[in-house]
C-alpha positions in Angstrom: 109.4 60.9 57.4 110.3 63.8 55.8 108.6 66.1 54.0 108.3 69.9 52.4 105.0 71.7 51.3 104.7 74.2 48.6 101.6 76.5 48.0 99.6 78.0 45.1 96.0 79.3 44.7 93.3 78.6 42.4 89.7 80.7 41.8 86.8 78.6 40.2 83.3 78.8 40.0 80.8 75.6 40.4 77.5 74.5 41.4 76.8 71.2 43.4 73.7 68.7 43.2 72.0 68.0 46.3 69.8 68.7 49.4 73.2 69.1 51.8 74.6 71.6 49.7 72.0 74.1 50.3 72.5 77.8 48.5 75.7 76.0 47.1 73.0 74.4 44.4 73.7 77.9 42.7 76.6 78.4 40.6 79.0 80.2 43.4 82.7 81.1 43.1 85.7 79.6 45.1 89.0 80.1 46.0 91.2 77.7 47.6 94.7 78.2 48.6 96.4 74.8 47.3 99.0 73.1 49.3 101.0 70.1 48.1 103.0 68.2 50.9 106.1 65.6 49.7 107.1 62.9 51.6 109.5 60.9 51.7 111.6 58.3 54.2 115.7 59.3 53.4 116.7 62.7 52.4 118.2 62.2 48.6 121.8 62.5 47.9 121.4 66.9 48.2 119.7 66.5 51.6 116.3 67.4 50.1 112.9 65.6 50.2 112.5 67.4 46.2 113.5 70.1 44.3 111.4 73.1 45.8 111.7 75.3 42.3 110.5 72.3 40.4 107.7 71.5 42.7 106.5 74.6 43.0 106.2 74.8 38.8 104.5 71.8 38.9 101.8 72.2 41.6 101.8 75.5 39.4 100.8 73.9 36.2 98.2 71.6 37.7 96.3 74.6 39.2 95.9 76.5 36.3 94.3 73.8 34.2 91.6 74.5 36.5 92.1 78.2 37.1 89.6 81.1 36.3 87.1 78.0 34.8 83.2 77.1 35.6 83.9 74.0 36.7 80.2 73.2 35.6 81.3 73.4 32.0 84.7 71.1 32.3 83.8 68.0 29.8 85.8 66.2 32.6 83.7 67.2 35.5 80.2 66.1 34.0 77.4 65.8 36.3 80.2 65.6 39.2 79.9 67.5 42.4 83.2 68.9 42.5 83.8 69.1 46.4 86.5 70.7 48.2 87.4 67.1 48.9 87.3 66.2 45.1 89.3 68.6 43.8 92.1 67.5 46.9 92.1 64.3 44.6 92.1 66.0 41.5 95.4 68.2 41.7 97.2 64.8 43.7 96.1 63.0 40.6 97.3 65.1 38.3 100.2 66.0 40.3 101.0 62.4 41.2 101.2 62.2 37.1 103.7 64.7 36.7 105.9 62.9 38.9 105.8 59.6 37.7 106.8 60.8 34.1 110.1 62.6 35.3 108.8 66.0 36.0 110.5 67.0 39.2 113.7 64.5 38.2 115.2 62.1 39.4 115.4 62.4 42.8 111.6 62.5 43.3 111.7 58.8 42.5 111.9 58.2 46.4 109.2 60.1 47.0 106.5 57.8 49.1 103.7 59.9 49.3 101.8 63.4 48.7 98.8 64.9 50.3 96.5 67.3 48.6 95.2 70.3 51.0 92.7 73.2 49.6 91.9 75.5 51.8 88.2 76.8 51.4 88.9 79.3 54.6 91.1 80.5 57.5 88.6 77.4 59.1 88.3 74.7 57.0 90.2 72.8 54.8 89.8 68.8 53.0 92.7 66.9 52.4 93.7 63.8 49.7 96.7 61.9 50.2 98.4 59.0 48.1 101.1 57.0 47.8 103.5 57.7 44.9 
């Protein structure tokens, strides 16, 4: 399998519901750096898993839906605990939708799969992957 990995950041703020979240019951900020990962079995017709430029602007236009926001105030995030873990999901989602309506071209139709990393810290890190 082949596959390339671009990188972007976002900074949010949020609070979580919960016992195991602890001080993170207070509205806190975050920043996560944001790596998407592209996979796919055979190299296209260039030699190249997917355009790097293009999936660089895309990962880039996902982020910053959620950029600089209170994540507590997203109509779309409503009484959700918006996890490191969640948020993996989230940008793959959206990501995944980009895709699927042309936005990296053509050759991104082979793509198999993408994974979702956000890295809270130089220590910890959730994932989300998914076929496309």
């Amino acid at each position: 399998m082949f596959s390339i990995t671009v990188r972007d950041h976002i900074m949010i703020a949020h609070s979580f519901h919960g016992e195991v979240f602890g001080p993170a019951q207070r509205l806190h900020g975050a920043t996560f750096l944001v790596d998407a990962t592209f996979r796919r079995e055979q190299l296209d017709d260039d030699n190249i898993v997917v355009d790097i430029g293009l999936a660089t602007q895309e990962l880039g236009a996902v982020v910053s839906e959620l950029n600089y926001r209170n994540l507590d105030n997203e109509p779309d995030f409503a009484g959700v605990n918006t996890s490191t873990e969640f948020l993996a999901k989230v940008v793959a989602d959206r990501l995944a939708e980009r895709i699927h309506k042309g936005a990296l071209g053509e050759g991104a139709k082979g793509l198999a799969g993408l994974t979702v990393t956000l890295h809270e810290s130089h220590v910890a890190w959730a994932s989300y992957e998914r076929a496309l």
